[in-house]
C-alpha positions in Angstrom: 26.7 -25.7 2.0 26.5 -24.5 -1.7 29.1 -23.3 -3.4 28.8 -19.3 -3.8 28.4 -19.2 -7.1 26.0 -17.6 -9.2 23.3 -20.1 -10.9 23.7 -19.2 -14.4 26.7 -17.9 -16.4 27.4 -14.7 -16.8 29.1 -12.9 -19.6 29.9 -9.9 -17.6 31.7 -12.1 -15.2 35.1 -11.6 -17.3 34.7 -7.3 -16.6 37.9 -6.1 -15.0 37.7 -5.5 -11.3 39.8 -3.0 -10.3 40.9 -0.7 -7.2 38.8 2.5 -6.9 41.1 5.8 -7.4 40.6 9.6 -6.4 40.4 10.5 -10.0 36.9 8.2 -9.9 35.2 9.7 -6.9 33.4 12.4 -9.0 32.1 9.4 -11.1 31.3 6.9 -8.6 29.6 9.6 -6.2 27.5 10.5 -9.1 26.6 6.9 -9.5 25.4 6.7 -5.8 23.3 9.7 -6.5 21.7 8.2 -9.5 21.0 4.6 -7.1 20.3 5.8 -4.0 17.8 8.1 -2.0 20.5 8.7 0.8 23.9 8.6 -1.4 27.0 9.0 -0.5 28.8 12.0 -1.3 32.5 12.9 -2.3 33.6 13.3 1.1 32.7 10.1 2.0 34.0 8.0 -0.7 37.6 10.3 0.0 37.4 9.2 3.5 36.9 5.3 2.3 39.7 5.8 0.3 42.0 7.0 3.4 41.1 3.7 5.6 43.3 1.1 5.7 41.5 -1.5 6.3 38.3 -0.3 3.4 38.8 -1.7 -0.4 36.9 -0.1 -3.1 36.8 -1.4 -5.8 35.0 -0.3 -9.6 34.3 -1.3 -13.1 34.8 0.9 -16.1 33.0 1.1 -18.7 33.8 2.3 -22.9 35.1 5.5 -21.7 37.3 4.4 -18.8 34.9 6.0 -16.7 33.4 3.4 -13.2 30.0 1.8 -14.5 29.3 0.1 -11.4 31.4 0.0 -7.9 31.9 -1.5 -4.3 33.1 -0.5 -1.0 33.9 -3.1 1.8 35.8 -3.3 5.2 38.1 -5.6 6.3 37.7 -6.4 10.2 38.3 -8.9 12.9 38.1 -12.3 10.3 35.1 -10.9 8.3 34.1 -8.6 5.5 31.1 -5.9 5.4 30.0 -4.7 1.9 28.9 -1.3 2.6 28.1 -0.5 -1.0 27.8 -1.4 -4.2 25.9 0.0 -7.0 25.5 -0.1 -10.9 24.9 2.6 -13.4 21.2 2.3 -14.1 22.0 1.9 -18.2 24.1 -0.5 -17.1 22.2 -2.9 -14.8 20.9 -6.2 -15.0 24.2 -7.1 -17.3 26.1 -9.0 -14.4 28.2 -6.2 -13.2 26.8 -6.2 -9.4 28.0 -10.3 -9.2 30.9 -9.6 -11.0 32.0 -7.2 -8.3 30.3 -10.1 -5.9 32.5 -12.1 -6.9 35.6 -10.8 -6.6 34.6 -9.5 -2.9 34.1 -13.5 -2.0 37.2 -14.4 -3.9 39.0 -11.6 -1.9 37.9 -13.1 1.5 38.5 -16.6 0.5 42.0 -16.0 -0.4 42.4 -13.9 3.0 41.2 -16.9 5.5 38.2 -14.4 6.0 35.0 -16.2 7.8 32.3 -14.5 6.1 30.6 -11.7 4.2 28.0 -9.7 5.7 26.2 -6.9 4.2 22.6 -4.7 4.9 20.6 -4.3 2.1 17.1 -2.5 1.9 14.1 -4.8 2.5 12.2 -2.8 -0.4 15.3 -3.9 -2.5 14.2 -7.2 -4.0 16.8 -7.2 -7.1 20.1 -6.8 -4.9 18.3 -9.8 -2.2 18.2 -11.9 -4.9 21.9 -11.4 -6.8 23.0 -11.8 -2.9 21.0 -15.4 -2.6 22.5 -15.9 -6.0 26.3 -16.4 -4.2 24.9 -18.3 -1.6 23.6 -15.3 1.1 21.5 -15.8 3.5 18.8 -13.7 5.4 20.1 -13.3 9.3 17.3 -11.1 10.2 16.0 -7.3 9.9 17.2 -4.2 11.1 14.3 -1.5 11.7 14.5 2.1 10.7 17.9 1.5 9.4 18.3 3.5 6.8 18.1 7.5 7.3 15.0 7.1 5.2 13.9 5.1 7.9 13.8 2.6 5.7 14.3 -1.2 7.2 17.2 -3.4 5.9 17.4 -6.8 5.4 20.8 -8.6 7.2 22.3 -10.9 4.9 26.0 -13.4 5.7 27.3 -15.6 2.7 29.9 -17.8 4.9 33.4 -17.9 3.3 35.1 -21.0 5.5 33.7 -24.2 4.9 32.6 -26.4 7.4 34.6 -29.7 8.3 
């Protein structure tokens, strides 16, 4: 198995990964607004913040305010990513893999057997940053999205092999 990580260097790599507050909901549910068609709202990223067993996590930008962010769960051995998005000025910088990154690291350190997320099949830039840490495609989910929009089922194993 290849190692999960990315195939070229990446500047952005050193941006500070941190733990997503409620005084950066406003700005990272604006953020989802700007990336998806279905976003999330403020509700939802309160209620992520509430869960025990969710870690969100953002980087900042000049102004201290999140440029791109992640939310995943924690269950029974594995990790989902749920979301993760980039402030369109900011994209294509490394800031999505940087926040990759530290969610394998995260599992790694925590014993965790793998990292699975959903991603939209129309969504060719995120497929390819996920091959880039060593995802692969499981298969396709139909009408996922409320869009009705299929998604593309991706796993990057964390546990090696023996």
């Amino acid at each position: 198995m290849a190692s999960a990580r990315p195939s070229q260097p990446d500047a952005s790599l050193q941006a500070l990964v941190e733990p997503m507050g409620e005084g950066d909901v406003p700005w990272v549910a604006e953020l989802a607004a700007s990336s998806f068609p279905v976003p999330w709202d403020v509700a939802a990223f309160r209620n992520e913040l509430q869960r025990p067993w969710a870690r969100l996590r953002v980087i900042r930008g000049a102004e201290g305010v999140p440029v791109a962010y992640a939310v995943s769960w924690c269950l029974q051995g594995e990790m989902h990513l749920l979301s993760l998005a980039t402030s369109p000025d900011q994209r294509r910088l490394g800031l999505g893999s940087r926040l990759v990154g530290d969610l394998i690291e995260f599992g790694r350190e925590r014993g965790l057997d793998r990292v699975t997320l959903e991603v939209r099949a129309a969504n060719r830039a995120a497929q390819a940053l996920y091959r880039r840490w060593s995802f692969v495609t499981l298969g396709r989910r139909p009408r996922y999205y409320e869009d009705g929009s299929d998604a593309i089922l991706m796993v990057c194993p964390l546990r090696r092999v023996p």
